[in-house]
Every structure is written in C-alpha cells, then in structure tokens.
TORDO-967977 format. One record per atom (N, C-alpha, C): residue in one letter; x, y, z. Coordinates in steps of 0.001 Angstrom, whole numbers, plus 524288, in hexadecimal, padded with zeros to 5 digits. Layout:
<recs>
AXYZ;...
</recs>
This chain:
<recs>
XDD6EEDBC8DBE93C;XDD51EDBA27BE455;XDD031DBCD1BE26F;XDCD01DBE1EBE67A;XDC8B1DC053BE508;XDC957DC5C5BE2D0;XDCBC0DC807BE529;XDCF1BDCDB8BE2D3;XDD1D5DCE54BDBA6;XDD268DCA3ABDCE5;XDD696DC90FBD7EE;XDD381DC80CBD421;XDCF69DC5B5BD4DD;XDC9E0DC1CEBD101;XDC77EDC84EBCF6B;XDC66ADCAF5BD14A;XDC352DCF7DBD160;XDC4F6DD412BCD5C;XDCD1DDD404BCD11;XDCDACDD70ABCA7D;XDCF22DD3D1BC5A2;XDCF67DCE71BC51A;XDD0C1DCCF1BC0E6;XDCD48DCDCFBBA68;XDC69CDCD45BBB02;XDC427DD095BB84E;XDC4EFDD638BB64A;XDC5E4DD79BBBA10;XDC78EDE06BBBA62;XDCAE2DDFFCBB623;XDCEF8DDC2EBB6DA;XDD500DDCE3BB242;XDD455DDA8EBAE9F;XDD0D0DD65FBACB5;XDCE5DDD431BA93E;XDCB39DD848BA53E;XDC7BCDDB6EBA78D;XDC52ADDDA3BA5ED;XDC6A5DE42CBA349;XDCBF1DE5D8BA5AE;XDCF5EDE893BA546;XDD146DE75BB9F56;XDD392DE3EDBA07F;XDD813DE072B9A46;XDD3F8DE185B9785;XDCEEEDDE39B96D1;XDCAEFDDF69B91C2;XDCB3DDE47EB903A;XDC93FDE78CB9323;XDC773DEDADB9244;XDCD20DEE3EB8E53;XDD32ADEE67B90A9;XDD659DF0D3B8EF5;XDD5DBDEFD1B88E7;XDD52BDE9FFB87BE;XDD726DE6B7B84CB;XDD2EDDE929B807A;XDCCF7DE908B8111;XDC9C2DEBFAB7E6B;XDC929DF0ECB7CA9;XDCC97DF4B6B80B8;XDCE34DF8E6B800C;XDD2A1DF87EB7B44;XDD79CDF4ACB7B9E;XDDB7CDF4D7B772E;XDD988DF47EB71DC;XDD5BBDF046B721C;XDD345DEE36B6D98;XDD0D3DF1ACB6A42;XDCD4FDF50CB6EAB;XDC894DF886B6AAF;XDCB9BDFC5BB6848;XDD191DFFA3B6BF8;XDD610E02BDB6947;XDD85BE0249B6452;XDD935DFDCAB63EE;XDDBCCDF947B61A5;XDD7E9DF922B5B96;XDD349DF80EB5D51;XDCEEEDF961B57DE;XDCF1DDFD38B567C;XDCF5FE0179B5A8D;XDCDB5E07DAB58C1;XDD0A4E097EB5539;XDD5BCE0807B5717;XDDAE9E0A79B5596;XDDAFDE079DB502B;XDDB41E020EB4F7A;XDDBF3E00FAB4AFF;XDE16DDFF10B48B0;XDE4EADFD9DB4C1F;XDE981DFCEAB4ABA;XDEC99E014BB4C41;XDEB3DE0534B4BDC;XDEFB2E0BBFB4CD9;XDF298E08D4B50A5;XDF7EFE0B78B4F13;XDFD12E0B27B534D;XDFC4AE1020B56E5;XDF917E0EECB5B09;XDF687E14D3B5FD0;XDF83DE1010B6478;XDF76EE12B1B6858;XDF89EE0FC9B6D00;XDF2C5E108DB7017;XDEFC0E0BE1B7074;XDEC30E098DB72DC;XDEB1AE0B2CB78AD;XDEE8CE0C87B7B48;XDEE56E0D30B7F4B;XDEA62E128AB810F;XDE9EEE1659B7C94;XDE6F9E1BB4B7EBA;XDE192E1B1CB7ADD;XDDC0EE1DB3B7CD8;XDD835E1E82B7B28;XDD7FBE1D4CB7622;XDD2E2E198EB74C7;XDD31CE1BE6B6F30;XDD3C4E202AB6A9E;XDD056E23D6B6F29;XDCF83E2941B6B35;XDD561E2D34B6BF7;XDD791E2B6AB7006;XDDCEBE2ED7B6E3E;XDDF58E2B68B6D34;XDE062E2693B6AE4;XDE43EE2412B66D2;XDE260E2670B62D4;XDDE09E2696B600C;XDDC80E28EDB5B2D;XDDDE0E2C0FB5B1F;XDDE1CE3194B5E8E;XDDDCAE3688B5CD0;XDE37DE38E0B5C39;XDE789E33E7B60D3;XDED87E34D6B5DD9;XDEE0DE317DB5A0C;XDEBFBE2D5EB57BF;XDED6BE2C1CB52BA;XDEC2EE2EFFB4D66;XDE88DE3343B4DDE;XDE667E3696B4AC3;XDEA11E3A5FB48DC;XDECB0E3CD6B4F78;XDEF07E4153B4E6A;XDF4B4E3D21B4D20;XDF608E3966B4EEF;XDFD51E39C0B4E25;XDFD57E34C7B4C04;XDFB82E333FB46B9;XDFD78E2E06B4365;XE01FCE2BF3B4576;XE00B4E2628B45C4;XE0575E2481B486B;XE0A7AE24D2B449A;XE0BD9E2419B4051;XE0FE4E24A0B3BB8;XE0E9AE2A27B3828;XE134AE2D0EB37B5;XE1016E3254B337B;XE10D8E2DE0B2F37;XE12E7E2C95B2B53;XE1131E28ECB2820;XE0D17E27E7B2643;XE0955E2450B2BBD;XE05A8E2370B2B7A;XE011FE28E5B29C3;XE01A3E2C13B2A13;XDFE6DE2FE7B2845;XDFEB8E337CB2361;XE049FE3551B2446;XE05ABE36E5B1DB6;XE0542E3564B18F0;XE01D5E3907B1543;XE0005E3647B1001;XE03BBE3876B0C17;XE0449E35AEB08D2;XE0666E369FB048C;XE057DE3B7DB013D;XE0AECE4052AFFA2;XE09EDE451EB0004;XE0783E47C2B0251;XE0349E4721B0524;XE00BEE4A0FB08BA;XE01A5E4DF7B0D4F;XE0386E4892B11A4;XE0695E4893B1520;XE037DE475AB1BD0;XE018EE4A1BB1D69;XDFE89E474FB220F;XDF9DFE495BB239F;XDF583E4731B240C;XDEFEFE49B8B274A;XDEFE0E4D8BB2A19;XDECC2E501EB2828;XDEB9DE54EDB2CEE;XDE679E570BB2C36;XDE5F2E5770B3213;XDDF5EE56D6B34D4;XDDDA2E5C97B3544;XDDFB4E5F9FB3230;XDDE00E6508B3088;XDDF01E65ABB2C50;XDDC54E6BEFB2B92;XDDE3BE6D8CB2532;XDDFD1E74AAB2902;XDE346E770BB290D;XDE349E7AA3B2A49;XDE750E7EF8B25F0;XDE6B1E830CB275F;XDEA19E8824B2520;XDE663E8C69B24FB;XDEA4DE8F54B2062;XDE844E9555B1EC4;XDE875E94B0B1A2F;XDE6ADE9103B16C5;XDE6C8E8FE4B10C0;XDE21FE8CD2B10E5;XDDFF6E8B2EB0A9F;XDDDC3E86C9B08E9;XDDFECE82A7B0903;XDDE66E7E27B0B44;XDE2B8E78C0B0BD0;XDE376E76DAB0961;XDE7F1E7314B0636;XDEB3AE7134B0308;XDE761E6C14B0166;XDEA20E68C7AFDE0;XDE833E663DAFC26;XDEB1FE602EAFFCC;XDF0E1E61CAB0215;XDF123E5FDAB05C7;XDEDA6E5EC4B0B0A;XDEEA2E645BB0BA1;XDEA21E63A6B11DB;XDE5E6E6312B1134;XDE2EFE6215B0D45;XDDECFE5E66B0BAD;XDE130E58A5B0C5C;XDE420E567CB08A2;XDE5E6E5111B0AC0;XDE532E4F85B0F43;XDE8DAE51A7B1365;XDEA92E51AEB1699;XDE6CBE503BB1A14;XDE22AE561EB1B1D;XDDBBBE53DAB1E9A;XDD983E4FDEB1CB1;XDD8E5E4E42B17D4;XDD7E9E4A80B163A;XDD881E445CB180C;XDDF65E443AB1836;XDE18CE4138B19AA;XDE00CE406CB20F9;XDE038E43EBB2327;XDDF70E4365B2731;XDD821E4329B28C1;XDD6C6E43C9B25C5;XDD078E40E9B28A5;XDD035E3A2DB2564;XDD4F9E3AF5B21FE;XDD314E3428B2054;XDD721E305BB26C5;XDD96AE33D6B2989;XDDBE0E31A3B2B8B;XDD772E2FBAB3162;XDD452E3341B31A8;XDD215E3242B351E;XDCE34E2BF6B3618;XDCD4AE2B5BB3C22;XDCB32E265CB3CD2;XDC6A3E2442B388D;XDC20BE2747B39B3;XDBF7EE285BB361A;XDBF88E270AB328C;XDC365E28ECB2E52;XDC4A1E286EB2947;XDC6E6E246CB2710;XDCA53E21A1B2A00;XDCD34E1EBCB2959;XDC9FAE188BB2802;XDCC2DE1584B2477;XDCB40E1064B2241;XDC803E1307B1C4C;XDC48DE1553B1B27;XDC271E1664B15E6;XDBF8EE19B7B1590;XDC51FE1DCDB15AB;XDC152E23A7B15C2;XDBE92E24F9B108E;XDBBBBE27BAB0FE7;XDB9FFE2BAAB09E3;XDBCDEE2FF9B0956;XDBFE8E2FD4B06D9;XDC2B7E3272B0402;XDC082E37DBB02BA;XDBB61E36EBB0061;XDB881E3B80AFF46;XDB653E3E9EB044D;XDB49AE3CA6B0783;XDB2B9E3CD4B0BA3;XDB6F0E4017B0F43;XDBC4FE3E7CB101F;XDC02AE4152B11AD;XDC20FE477EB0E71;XDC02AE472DB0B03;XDC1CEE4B9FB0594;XDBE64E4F03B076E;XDBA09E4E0CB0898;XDB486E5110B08BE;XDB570E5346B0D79;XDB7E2E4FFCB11A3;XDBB3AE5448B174B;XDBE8CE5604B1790;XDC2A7E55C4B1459;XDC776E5903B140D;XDC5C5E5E91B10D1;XDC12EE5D5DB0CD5;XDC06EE61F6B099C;XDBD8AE64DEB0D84;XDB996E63D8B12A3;XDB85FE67C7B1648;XDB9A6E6A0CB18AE;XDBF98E66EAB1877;XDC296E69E4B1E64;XDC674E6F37B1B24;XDC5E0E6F9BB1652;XDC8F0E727BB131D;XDC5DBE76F8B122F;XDBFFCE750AB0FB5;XDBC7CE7AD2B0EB7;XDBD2FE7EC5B1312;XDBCF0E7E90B17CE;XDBC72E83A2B1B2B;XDC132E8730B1856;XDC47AE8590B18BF;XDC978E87F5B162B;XDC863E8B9CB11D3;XDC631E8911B0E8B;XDC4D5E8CF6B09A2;XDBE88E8FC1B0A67;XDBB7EE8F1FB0E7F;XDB93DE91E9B10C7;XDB997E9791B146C;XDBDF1E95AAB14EC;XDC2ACE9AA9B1818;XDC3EDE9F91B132F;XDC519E9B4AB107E;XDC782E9E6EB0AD9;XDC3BDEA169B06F0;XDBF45EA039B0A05;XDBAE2EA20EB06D7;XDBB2CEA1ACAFF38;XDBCCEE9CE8AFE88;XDBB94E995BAF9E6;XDB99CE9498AFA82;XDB546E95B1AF523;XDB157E90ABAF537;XDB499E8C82AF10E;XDB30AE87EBAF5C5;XDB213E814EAF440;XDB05FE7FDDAF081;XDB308E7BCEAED83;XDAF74E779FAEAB5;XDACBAE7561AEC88;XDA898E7338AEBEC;XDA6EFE6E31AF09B;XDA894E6B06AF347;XDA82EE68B7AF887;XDA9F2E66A2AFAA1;XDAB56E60D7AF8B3;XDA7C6E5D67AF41C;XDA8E4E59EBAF30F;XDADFDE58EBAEE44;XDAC0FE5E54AEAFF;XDB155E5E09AE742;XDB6FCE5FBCAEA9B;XDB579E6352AEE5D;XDBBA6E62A7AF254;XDBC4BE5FE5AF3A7;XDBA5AE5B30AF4F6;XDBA65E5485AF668;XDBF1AE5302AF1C4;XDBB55E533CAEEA4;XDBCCDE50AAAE858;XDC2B8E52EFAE807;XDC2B2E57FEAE7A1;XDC9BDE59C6AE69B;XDCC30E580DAEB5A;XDCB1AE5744AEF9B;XDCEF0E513DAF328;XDD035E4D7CAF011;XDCA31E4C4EAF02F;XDCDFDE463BAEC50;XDD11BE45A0AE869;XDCF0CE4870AE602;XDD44FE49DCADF7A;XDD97DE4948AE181;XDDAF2E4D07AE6B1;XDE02AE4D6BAE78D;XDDF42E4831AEAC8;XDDC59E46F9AEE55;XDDDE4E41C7AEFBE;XDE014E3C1EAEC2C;XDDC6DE3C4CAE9E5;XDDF19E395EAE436;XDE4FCE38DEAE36E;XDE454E3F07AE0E3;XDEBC0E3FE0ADE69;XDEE1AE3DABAE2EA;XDEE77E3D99AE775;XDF029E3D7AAEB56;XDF1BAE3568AECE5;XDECD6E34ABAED6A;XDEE24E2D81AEBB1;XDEF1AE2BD9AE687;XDEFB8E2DE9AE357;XDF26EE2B10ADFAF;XDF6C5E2C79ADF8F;XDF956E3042AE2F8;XDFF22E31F8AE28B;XE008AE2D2EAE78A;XDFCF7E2D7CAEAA9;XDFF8EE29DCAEFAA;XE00FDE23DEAED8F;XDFD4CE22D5AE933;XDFE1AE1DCCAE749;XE048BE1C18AE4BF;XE0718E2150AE3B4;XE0AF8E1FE4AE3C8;XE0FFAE21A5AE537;XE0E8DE233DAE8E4;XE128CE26B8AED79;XE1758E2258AEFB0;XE1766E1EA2AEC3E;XE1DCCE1C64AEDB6;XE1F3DE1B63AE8F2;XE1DF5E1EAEAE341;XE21CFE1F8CAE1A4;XE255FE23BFAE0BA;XE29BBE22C6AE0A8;XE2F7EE2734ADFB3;XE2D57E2B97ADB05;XE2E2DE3076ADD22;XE2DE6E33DAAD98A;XE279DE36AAAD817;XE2741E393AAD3D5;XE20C3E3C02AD2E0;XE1F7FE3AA1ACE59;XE1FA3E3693ACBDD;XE1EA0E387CAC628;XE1ACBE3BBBAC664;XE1AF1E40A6AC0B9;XE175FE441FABFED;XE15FDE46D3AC4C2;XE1980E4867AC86D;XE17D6E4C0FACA31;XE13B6E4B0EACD84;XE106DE48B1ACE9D;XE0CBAE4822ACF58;XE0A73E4934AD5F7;XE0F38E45EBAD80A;XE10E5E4625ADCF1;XE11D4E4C6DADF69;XE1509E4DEBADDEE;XE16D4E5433ADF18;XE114AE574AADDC5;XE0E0EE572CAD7D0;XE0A71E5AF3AD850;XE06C8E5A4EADBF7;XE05EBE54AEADDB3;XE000BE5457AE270;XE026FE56FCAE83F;XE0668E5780AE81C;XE09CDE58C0AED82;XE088FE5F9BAECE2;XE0A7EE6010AE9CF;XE0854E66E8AE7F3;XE0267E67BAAE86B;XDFF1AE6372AE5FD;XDFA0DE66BBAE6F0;XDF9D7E66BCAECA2;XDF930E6213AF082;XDF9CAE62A7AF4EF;XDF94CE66F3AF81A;XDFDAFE6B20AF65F;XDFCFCE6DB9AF96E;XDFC1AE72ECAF690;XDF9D6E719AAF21E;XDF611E7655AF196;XDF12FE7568AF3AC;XDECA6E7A07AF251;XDE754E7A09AF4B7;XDE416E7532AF403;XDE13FE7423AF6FB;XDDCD7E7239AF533;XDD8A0E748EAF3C0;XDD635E745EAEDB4;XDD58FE77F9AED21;XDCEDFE76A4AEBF2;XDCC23E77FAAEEEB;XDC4EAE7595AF0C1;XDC10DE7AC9AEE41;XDC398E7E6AAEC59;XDC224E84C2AEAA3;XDC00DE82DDAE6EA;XDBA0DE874CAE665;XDB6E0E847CAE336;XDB748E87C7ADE28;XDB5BCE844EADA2F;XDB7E6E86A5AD464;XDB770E8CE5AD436;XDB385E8FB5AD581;XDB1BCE94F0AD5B7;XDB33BE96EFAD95E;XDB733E95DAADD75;XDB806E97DEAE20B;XDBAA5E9D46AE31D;XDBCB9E9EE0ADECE;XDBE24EA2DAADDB2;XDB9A2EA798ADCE8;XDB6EFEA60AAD878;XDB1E7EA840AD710;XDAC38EA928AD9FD;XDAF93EA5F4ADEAF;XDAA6EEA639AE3AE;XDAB83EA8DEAE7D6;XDB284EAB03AE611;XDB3EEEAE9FAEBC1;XDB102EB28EAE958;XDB171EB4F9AE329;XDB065EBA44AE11B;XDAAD1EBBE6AE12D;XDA83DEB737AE236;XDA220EBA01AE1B0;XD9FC3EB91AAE8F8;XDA3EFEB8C1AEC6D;XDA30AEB96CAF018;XDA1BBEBFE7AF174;XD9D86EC0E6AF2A2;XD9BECEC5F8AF3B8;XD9E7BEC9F3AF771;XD9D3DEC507AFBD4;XDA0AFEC6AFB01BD;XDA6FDEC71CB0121;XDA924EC640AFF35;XDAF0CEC723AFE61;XDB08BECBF3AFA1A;XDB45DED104AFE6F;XDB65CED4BEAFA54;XDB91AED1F2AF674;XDBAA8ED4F8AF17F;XDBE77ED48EAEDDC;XDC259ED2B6AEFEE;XDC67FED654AF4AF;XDC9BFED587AF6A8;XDC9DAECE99AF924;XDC54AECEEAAFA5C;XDC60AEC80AAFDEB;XDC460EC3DFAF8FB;XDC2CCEC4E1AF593;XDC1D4EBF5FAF0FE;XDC609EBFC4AEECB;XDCA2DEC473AEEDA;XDCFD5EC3AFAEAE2;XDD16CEBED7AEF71;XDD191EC221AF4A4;XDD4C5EBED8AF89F;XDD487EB947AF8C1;XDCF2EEB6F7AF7E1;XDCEF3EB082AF735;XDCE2DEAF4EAF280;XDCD8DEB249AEDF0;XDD0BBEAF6BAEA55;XDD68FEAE31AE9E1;XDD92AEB380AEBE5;XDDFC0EB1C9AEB82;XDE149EAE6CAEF1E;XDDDADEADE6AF3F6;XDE02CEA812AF7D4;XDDDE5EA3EBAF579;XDD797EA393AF1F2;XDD8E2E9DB8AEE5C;XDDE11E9C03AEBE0;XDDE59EA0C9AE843;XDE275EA006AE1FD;XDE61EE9F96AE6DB;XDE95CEA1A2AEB14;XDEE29EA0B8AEDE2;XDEEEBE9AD0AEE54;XDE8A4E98FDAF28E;XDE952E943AAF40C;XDEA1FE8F14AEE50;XDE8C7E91F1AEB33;XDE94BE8C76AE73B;XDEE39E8DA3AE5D5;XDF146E9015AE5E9;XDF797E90C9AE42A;XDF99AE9143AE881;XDFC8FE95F4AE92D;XE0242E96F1AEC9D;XE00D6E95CBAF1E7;XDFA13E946FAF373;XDF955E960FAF9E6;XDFC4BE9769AFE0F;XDFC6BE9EAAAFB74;XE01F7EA073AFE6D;XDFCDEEA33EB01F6;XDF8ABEA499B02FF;XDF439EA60AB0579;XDF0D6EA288B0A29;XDEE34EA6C5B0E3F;XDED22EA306B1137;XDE693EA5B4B1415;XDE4A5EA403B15A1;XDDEE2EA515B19C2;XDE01DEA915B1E88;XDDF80EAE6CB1EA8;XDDE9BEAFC8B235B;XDD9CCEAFB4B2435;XDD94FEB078B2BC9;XDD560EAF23B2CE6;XDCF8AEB312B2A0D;XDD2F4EB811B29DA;XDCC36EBAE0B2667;XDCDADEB98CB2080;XDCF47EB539B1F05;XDD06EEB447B1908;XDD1F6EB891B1671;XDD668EBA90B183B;XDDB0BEBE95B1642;XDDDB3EBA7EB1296;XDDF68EBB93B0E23;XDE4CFEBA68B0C8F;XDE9DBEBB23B0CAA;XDED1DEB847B0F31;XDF1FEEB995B1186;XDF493EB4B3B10E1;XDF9DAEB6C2B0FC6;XDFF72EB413B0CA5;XE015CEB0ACB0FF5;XE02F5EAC89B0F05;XE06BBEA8E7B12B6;XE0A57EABE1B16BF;XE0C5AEB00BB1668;XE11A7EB02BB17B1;XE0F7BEB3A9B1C29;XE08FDEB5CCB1D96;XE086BEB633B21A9;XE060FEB1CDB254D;XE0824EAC88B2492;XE06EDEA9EEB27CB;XE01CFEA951B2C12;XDFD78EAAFFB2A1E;XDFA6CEA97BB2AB9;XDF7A3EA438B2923;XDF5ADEA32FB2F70;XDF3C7E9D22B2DAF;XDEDBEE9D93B3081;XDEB3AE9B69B2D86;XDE416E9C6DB3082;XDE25BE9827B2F4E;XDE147E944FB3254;XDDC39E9060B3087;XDD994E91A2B2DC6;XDD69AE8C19B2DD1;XDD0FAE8DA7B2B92;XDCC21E8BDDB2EDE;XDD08CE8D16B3492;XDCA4CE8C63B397A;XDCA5EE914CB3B2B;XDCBF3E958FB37B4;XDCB96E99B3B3A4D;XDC5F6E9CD3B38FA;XDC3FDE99DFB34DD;XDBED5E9A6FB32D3;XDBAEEE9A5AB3878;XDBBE1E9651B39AD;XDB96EE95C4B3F87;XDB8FCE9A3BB4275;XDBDE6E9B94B44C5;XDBDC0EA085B4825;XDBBB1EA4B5B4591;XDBD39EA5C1B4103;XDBA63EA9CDB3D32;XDB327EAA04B3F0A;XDB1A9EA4ECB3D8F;XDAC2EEA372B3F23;XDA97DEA42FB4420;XDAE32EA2EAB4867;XDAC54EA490B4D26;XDAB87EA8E3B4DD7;XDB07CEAAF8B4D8F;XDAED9EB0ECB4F3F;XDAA8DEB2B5B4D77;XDA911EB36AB4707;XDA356EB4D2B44CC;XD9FEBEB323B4983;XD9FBBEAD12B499B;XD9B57EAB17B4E88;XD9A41EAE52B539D;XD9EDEEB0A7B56D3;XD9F97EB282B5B49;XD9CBEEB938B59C9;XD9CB6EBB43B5543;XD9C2AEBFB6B547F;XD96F3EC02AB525B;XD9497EBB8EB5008;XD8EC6EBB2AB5171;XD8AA6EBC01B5744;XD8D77EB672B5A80;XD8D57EB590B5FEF;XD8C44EBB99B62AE;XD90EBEBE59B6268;XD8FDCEC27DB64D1;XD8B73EC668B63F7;XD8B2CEC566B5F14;XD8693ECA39B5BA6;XD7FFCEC788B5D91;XD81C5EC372B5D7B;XD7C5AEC0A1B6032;XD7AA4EC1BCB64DB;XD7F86EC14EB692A;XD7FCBEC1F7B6DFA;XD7EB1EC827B7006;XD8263ECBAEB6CCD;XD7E7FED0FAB6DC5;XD7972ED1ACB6CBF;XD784FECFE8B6728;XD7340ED1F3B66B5;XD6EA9ECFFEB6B58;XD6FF6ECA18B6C95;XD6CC6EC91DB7137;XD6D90ECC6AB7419;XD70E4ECDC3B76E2;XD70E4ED19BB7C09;XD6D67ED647B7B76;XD6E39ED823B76B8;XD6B33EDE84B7414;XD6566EDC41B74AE;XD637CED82CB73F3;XD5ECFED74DB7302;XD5C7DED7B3B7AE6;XD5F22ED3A2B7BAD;XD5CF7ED383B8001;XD5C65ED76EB849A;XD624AEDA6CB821F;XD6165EDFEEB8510;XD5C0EEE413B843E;
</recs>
C-alpha cells in the first residue's frame, strides 16, 4: 500500500503535464487539422510546407504561394502575386496583415533581379504602389469569380498581364543605361534589348556575366548567382591582402 500511495502522485502528476502539454498545442495550433502528438515547432514547419487541402491555398487566377522568386528573367507579375501571397500566408502575417507592408517585401525580393540586369528602379514605394493597382484589379475580379463567363474580357486580359513583366523600371531607365560611362556601346545595346525583350516576347534571359542569350539555349541562372559573383571578388581581395602582408613582413 505504501508502494502504491507513492506512485499514485508520479501518475497524477504525469496526466497534468500531458494534459497541459495538449492544451498549450491546442492554443498554438489554433484549430489546424495537424496531429498534436509531435513538437510544436515541427507541426508548424510541416504545416507551412504541406497545407493540409490544396484548395485551401489556391487563389483565384493566381494559383499557389511560393516562398521564392527564382529564374533567368525579370519576374512576372504573377510571381510577384504569388511571394506575396505566400508571406501573407505566414504565422506572422496572418489575422491583419498590411497589405502595403507585404508589397513593400515582395517589391525587395524582386529588385536584386533588376540589379542583375543592371536597370534602374522606380522607388521602392511607387513599386509598392504598382502592387497594389494590380492587387486591386485582382479583388475586384475575385468578387465575382462565380459568375459564368467574362463579360468584357476582362477576366482573360488580367490573366495575360499576369504573366507578363512586372514592370518596377524607372521612367528613364533606358536613358540611364546610355549615360552609363562604364558600359561599352556593345553592352548598353545589350540591356536595352533585354529591357524592350522582357516587356514583350521575353524570349531572353540573364547569364551569369549578363550575356544575352536566347531561350532555346536553355540557360537558366538565378539571381543568387550575384552572390557567388560577389564572393569570388571577396576571395580575390582576401588574397591580395594576404600577400601583401607576407611582402611586408618579409
């Protein structure tokens, strides 16, 4: 009996813990259909990556979040949506995001891109601003996305801009490749004809030394290749540093 008295607390005290453990899950989570049983922080981090319903995530014309912006082009006016959509999806964000506030990060994660391209930006706040415009067109088409048919078209042309550019190039951007000093003739034709490409046929794409080259050689380059670009410069400093110390001290 005395044995028995001793562990009856232990299992008492057990049940609470569990039970407090379900509960605080249970808050965290918020209702999500996840299974309780594993860590908090990896229920989140598979509810992040694998929505429990695609449904539940796909927007109207759009189509679904994505937690990059990548290629060998300037990104669409889709894959703007799209990052968009996916940082409003985040914890964070979620219950009453700013709208503007989300615009103002999707338009950062886009500039490197046309930094690559060596064409200048509008400001970052009016690239905000041309989000919202298309965000707009965009909910008032959703407002009535159960009815049959397009009147006017309207439907089909926002689907078309989509997946043209987004286009953040600043009014003079043209006129600011030409009085670039540092760039031959030969290289300011070159990014003007990958602007004028990208706003039409974007049959053109980014190599990594910002060559212009045609789709059909299948080239594909980020735009973290800027990075490595950067490193190496870094490493080829490093070294020049590193000799000259040695020379000195010799």
């Amino acid at each position: 009996m005395f044995v028995a008295d001793l562990l009856k607390p232990a299992n008492k005290s057990r049940d609470t813990s569990q039970d407090n453990f379900t509960m605080a899950v249970s808050k965290e989570l918020r209702g999500r259909k996840v299974d309780i049983s594993e860590p908090p922080p990896a229920v989140q981090r598979q509810a992040s990556r694998r929505p429990a319903t695609r449904s539940a995530t796909e927007t109207f014309l759009i189509g679904y979040p994505s937690s990059s912006i990548s290629g060998s082009q300037l990104p669409t006016n889709r894959q703007a949506f799209q990052y968009f959509l996916h940082l409003q999806s985040l914890p964070e964000n979620t219950g009453n995001p700013k709208h503007q506030d989300l615009a103002n990060e999707t338009v950062e994660a886009i500039i490197p891109f046309w930094q690559m391209a060596r064409i200048k930006t509008m400001p970052k706040y009016n690239a905000a601003q041309h989000f919202m415009t298309l965000h707009k067109k965009h909910r008032d088409l959703a407002r009535n996305k159960g009815r049959t048919g397009d009147p006017g078209g309207k439907r089909s042309a926002f689907v078309l801009e989509l997946d043209s550019l987004f286009d953040i190039g600043a009014s003079d951007a043209i006129q600011e490749i030409e009085r670039n000093r540092l760039l031959s003739r030969e290289k300011k034709d070159e990014d003007i004809r990958f602007y004028q490409d990208q706003k039409t046929e974007r049959k053109a794409h980014i190599h990594a030394q910002r060559d212009l080259v045609d789709s059909s050689s299948n080239v594909v380059i980020e735009a973290q290749a800027t990075v490595h670009s950067h490193s190496q410069n870094l490493n080829v400093i490093l070294e020049r540093q590193c000799l000259a110390s040695k020379t000195q001290s010799s």
